[in-house]
C-alpha positions as CSV (number, residue, x, y, z in Angstrom):
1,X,0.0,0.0,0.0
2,X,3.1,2.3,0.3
3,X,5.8,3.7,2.9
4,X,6.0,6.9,4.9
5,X,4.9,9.7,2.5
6,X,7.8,10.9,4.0
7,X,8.8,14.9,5.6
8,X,6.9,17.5,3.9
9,X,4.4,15.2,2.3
10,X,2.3,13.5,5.9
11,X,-1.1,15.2,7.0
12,X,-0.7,17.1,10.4
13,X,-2.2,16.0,13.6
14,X,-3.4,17.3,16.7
15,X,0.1,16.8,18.8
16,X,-1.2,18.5,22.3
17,X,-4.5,15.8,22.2
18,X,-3.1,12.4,21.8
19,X,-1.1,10.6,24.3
20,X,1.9,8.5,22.9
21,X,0.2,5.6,21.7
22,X,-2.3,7.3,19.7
23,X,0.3,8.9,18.3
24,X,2.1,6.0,17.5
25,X,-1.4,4.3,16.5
26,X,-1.6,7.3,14.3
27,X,1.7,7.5,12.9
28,X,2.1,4.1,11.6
29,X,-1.4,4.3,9.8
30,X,-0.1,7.2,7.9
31,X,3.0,4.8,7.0
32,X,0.8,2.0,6.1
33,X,-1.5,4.4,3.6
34,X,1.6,7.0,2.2
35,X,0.7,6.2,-1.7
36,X,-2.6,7.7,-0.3
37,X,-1.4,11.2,0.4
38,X,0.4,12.7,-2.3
39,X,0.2,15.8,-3.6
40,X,0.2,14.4,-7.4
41,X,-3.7,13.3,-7.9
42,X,-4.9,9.9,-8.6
43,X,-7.8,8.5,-11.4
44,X,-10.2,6.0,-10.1
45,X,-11.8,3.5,-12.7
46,X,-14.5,3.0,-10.0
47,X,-16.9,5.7,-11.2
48,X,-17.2,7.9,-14.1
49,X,-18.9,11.0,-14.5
50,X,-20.7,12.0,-18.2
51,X,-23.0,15.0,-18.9
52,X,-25.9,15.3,-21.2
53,X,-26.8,17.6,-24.0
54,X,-29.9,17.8,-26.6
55,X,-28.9,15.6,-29.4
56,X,-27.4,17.2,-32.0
57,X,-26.2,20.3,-30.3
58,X,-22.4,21.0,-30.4
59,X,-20.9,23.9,-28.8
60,X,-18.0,25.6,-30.9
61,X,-16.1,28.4,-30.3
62,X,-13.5,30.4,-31.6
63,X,-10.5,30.7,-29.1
64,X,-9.9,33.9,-27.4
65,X,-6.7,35.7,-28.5
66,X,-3.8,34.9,-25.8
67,X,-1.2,37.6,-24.6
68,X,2.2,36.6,-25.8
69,X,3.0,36.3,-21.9
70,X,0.6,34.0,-21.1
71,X,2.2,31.3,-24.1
72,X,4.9,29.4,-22.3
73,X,2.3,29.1,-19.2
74,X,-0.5,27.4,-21.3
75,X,2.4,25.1,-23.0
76,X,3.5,24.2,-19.4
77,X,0.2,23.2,-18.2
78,X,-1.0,21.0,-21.3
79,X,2.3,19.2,-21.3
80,X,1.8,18.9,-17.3
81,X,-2.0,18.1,-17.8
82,X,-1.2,15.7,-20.4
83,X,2.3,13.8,-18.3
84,X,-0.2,13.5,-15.5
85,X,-3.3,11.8,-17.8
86,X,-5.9,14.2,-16.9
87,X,-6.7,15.1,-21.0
88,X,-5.6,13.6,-24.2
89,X,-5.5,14.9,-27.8
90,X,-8.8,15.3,-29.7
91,X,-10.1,15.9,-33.0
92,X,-13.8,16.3,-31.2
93,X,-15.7,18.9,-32.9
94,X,-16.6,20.5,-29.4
95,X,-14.3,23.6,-28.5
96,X,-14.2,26.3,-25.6
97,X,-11.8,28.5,-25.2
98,X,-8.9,29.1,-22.9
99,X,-8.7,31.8,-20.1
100,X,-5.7,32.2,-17.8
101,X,-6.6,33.3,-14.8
102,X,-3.5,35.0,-12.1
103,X,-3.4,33.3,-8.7
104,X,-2.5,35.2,-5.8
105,X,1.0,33.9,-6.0
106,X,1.5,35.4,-9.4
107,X,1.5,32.4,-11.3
108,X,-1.5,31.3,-13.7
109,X,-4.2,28.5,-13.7
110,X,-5.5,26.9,-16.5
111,X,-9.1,27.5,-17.0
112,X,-12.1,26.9,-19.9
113,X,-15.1,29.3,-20.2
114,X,-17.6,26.8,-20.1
115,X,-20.9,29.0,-20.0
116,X,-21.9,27.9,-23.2
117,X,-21.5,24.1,-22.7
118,X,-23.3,24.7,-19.4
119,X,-25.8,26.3,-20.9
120,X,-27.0,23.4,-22.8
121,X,-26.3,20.7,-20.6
122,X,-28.8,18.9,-18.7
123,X,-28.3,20.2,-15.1
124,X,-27.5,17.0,-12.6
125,X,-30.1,17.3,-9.6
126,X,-28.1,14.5,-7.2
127,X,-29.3,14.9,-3.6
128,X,-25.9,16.1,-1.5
129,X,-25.9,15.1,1.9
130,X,-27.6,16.7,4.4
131,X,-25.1,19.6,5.9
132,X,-27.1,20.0,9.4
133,X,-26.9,16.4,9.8
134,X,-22.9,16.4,9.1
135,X,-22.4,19.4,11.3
136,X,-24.6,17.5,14.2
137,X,-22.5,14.5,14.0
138,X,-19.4,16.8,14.1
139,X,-20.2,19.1,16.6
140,X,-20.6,16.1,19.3
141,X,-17.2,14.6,18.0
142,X,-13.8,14.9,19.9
143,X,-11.7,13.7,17.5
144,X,-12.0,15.1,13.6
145,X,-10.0,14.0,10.6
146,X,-10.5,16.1,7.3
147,X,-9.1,15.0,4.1
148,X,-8.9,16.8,0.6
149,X,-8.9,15.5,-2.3
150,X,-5.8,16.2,-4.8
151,X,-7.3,18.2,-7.4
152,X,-10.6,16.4,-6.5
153,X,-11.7,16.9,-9.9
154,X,-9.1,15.8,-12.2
155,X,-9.6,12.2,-10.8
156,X,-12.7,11.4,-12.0
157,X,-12.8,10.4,-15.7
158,X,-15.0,12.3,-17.5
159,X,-17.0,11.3,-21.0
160,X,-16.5,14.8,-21.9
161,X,-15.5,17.8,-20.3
162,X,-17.8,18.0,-17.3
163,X,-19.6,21.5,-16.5
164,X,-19.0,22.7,-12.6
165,X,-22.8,22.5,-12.6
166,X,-22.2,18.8,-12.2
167,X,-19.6,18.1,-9.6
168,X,-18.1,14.8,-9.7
169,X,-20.1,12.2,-6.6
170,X,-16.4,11.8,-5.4
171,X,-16.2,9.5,-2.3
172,X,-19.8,9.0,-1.7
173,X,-19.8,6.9,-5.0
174,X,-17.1,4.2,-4.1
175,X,-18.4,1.1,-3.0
176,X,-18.3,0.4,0.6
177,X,-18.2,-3.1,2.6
178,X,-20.4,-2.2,5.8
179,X,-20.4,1.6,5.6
180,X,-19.1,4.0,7.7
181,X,-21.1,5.5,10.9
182,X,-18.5,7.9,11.6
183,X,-17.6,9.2,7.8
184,X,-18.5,10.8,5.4
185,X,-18.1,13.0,2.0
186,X,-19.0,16.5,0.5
187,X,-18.2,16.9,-3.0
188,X,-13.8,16.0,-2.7
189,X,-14.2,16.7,1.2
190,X,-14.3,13.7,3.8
191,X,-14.8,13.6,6.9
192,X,-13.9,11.2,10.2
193,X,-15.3,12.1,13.4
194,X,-16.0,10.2,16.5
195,X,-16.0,10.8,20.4
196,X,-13.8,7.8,20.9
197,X,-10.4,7.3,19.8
198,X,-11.2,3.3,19.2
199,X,-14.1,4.7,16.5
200,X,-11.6,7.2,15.4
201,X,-9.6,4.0,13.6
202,X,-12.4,3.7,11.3
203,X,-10.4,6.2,9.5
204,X,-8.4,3.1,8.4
205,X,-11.4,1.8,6.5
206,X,-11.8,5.4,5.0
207,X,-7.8,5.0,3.6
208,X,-8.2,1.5,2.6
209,X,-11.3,2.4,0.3
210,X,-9.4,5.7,-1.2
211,X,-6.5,3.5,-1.5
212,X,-8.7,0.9,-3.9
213,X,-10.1,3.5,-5.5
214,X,-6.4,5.0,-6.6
215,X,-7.4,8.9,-5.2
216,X,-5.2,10.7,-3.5
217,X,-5.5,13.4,-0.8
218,X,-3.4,16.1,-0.4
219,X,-0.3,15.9,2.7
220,X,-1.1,19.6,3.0
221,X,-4.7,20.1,3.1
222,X,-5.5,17.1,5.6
223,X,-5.8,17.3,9.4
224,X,-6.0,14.1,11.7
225,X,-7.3,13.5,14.6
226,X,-8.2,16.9,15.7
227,X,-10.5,18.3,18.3
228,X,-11.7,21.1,16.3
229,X,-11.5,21.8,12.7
230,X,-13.6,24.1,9.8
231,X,-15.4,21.5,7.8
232,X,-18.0,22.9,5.3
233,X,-17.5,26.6,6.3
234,X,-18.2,25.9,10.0
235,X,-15.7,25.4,12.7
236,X,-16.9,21.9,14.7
237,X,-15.5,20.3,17.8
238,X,-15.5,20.0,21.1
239,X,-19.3,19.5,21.1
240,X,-20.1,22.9,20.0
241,X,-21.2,24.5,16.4
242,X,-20.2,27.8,17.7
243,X,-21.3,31.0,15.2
244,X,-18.2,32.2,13.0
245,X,-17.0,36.0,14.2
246,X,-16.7,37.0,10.2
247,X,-20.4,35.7,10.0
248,X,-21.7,38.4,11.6
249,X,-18.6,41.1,12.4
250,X,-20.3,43.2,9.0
251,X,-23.1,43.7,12.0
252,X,-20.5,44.5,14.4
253,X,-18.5,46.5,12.8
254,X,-21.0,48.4,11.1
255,X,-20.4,52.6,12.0
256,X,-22.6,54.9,13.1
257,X,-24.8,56.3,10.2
258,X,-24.2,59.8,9.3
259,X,-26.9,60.5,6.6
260,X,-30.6,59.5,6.0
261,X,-29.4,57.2,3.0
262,X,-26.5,55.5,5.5
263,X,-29.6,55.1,8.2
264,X,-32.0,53.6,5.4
265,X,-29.7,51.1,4.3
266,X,-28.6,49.9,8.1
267,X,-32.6,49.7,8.5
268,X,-33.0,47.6,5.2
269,X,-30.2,45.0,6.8
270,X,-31.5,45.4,10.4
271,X,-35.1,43.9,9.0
272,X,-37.5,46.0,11.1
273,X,-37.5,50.1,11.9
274,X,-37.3,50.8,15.6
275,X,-38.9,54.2,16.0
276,X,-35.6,56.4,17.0
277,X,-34.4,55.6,14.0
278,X,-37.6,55.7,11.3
279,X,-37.8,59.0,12.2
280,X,-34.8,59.9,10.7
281,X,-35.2,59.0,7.7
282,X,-38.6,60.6,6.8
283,X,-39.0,63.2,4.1
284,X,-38.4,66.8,4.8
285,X,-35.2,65.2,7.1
286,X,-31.8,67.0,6.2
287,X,-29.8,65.2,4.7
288,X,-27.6,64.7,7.6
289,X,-28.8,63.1,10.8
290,X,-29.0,64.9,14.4
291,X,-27.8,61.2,16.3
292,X,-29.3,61.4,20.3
293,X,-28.8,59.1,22.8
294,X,-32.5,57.9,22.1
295,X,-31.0,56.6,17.9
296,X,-27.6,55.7,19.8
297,X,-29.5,53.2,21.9
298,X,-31.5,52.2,19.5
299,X,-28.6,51.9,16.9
300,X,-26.7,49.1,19.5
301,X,-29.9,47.6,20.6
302,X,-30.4,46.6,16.7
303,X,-26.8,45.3,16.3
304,X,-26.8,42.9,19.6
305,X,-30.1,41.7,18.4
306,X,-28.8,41.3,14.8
307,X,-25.7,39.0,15.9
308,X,-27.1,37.1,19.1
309,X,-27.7,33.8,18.9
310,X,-31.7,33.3,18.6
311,X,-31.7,35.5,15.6
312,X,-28.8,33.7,13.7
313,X,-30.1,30.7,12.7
314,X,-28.5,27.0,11.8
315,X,-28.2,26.9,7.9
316,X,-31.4,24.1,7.3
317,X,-30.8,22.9,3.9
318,X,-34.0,21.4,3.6
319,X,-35.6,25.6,3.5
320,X,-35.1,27.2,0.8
321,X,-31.6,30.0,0.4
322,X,-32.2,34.0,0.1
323,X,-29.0,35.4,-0.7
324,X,-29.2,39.4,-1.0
325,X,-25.9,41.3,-2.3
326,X,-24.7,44.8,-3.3
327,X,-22.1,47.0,-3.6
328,X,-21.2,50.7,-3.0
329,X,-18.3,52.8,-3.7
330,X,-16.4,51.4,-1.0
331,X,-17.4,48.2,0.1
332,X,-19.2,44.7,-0.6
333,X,-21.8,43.3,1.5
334,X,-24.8,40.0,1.5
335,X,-27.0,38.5,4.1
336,X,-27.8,35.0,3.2
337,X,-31.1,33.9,4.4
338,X,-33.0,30.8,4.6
339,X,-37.2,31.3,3.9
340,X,-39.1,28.7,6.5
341,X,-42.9,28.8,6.9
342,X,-42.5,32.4,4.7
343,X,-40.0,34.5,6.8
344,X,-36.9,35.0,6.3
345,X,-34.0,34.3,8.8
346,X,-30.2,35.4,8.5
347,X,-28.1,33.0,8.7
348,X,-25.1,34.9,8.0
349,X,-24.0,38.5,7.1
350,X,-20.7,39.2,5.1
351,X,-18.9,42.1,4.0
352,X,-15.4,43.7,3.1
353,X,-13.6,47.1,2.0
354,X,-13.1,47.5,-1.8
355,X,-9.2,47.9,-2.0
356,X,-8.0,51.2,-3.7
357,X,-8.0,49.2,-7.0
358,X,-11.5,47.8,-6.6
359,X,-12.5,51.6,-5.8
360,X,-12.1,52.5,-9.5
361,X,-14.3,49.2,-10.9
362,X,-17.8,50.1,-12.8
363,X,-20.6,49.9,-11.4
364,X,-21.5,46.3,-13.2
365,X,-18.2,45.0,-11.9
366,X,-19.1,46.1,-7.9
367,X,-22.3,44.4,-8.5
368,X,-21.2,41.3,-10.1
369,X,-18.2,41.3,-7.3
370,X,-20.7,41.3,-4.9
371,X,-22.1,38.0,-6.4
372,X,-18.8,36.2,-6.4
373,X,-18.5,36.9,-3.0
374,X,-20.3,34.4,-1.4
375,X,-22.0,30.9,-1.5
376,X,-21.4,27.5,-3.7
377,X,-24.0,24.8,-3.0
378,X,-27.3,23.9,-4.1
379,X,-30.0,26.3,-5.7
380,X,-30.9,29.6,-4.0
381,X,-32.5,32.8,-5.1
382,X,-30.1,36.1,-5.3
383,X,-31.1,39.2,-4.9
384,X,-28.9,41.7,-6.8
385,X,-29.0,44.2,-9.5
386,X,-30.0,42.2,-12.8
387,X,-27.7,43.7,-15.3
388,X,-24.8,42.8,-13.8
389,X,-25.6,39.0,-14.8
390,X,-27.3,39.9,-18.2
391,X,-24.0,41.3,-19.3
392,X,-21.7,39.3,-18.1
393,X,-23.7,35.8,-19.5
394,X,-23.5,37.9,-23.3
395,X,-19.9,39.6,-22.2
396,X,-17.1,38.8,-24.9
397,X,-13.7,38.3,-24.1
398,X,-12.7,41.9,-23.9
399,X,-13.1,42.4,-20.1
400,X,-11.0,39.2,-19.1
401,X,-11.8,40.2,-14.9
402,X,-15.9,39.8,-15.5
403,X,-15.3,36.8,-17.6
404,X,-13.3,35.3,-14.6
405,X,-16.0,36.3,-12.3
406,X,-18.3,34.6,-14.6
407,X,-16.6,31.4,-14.5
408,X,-16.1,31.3,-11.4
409,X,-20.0,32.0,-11.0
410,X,-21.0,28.5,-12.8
411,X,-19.7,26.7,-9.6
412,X,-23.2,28.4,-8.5
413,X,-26.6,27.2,-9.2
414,X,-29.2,29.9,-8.5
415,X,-32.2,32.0,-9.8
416,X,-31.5,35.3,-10.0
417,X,-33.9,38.2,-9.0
418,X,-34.0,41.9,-10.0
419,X,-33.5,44.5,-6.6
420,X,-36.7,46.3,-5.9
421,X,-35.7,48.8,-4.0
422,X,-32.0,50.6,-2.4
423,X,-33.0,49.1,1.1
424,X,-30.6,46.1,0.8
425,X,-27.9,48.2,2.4
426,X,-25.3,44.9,3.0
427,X,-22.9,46.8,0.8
428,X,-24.0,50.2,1.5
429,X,-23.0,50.1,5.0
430,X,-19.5,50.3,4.0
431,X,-20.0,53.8,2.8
């Protein structure tokens, strides 16, 4: 099954929790499964993963011209795409063209704008697993092991090029002898959790499967044995789910409104309009606001109510999503919501500074920034300014940042819906 994955390339694990001989227990596991974590990624002949289109439709398109800088990068990464056996050469009349995208380390990644294939392929409905269930399991578990998949989707053979609107089953499709009560996959994300250490070594089964399946998971990305870890956007252990500060710091941080507009749009986040401050937004009202102690007290009374913990609600993923986004001149900002019984609860609010670059975007690229912002998962409704997704789905190649955006956006699967009023005020708070 393979050797010590050797220094550099072994997971990490919780030193301060285990005594010796879990450690030891531990270690030699790793040894035992090493060919399992690498940082090169594997291909499974277990499963297979296909998409479906109307018959006779074929999506062609003309490549987009490539900046003589960006040349030697794409030659790396087909010769390194094609050494590893992720592609192969085709004469298939299907084409979508390349866009190179920077990295935050300056270097490039290889990407295809696949809007048009996705827009004729037949989206995959799969149920995913239950999310509130995982996190229950996980919040009563003292020992967590997370594992990542090696460039989770380049080891899954694919028919044709699959759209992100279909993600690859992963783990959950493998075979299993007796199944595992105290695993489980997301997507190219698994999971081991348990209160005891002895059901902790199911994590063994877990290896053994990946291990017949030929994936990999990456040294770097996988934590064993820990007591708390982030899993799914949530940080689980120690038999709490506690709420995430950044959830709900665009609440906490939010500063004291100085005009009626800056007062309307905390309102339109807060939900409801406590007297104090109604008042101060009525017509005839200066522009600027005369703040009392009467708006101050009301102003904090809102924000504690806002972030306390019977207002911020579990994510159910069996309601429906609301995600509301916008943008201002100097900051981002959403509230995603879930609708039971026909109200609408936060679940978590979001928001950041535009950097002095960001500053100088359009307006279409703020809004459509605000989109990328937040939330890949299952289908929700988004609340934003329209345009901003009519022109970027007909956008040619000439603005490569909103066709980035864009393709970053068909990770999403959602129904967009037009902004009624300004009283969304997520992003507008930043002013």
């Amino acid at each position: 099954m393979g050797g010590d994955p050797g220094p550099g390339h072994r997971p990490q694990s919780h030193q301060t929790l285990l005594s010796a001989a879990q450690k030891t227990e531990l270690q030699h596991l790793v040894s035992q499964f090493g060919d399992v974590f690498s940082s090169q990624p594997g291909q499974t002949n277990v499963i297979q993963n296909d998409i479906r289109t109307p018959p006779g439709v074929i999506v062609r398109q003309r490549p987009y011209r490539v900046p003589e800088a960006c040349r030697q990068a794409i030659e790396e990464e087909v010769q390194q795409m094609l050494k590893l056996g992720v592609i192969e050469p085709s004469r298939s009349p299907w084409s979508s063209p390349i866009v190179m995208v920077p990295k935050p380390d300056g270097t490039l990644r290889f990407c295809n704008d696949f809007r048009r294939l996705n827009e004729v392929s037949e989206f995959d409905g799969y149920p995913m697993p239950r999310v509130d269930e995982l996190l229950d399991c996980l919040g009563r578990a003292r020992y967590i092991t997370t594992l990542d998949l090696t460039k989770g989707y380049w080891q899954w053979p694919l028919a044709i090029p699959d759209p992100p609107l279909r993600p690859p089953r992963g783990p959950r499709d493998i075979p299993e002898d007796d199944g595992h009560r105290h695993a489980a996959a997301y997507l190219d994300n698994v999971v081991v959790h348990s209160e005891a250490w002895e059901e902790h070594l199911d994590l063994r089964r877990v290896l053994l499967e990946l291990w017949r399946a030929e994936l990999t998971a990456n040294p770097r990305k996988c934590h064993l044995a820990f007591s708390e870890a982030k899993y799914l956007g949530f940080q689980v252990g120690r038999g709490l789910i506690p709420p995430q500060e950044k959830k709900v710091e665009a609440i906490h941080n939010a500063p004291r409104p100085q005009t009626k507009i800056q007062v309307q749009a905390f309102l339109g986040l807060a939900g409801y309009y406590p007297a104090p401050l109604t008042d101060l937004t009525r017509k005839g009202q200066t522009a600027k606001v005369c703040w009392t102690a009467t708006t101050e007290e009301a102003f904090i009374r809102i924000k504690t109510a806002l972030t306390s913990s019977p207002v911020l609600r579990a994510p159910d993923f069996s309601c429906p999503f609301l995600l509301q986004t916008d943008a201002s001149d100097t900051g981002l900002g959403a509230v995603l919501s879930k609708i039971k019984e026909g109200e609408e609860h936060p679940v978590i609010y979001i928001s950041r500074k535009l950097s002095s670059a960001e500053r100088n975007y359009t307006t279409v690229e703020k809004e459509a920034l605000a989109v990328k912002y937040y939330l890949l998962g299952r289908k929700f409704t988004l609340v934003t300014d329209h345009a901003p997704l009519q022109w970027m789905a007909h956008a040619k190649d000439t603005n490569a940042r909103v066709t980035r955006w864009f393709l970053a956006l068909q990770d999403f699967h959602f129904e967009p819906m037009p902004t009624q009023t300004d009283s969304l005020g997520s992003g507008q708070l930043m002013q």
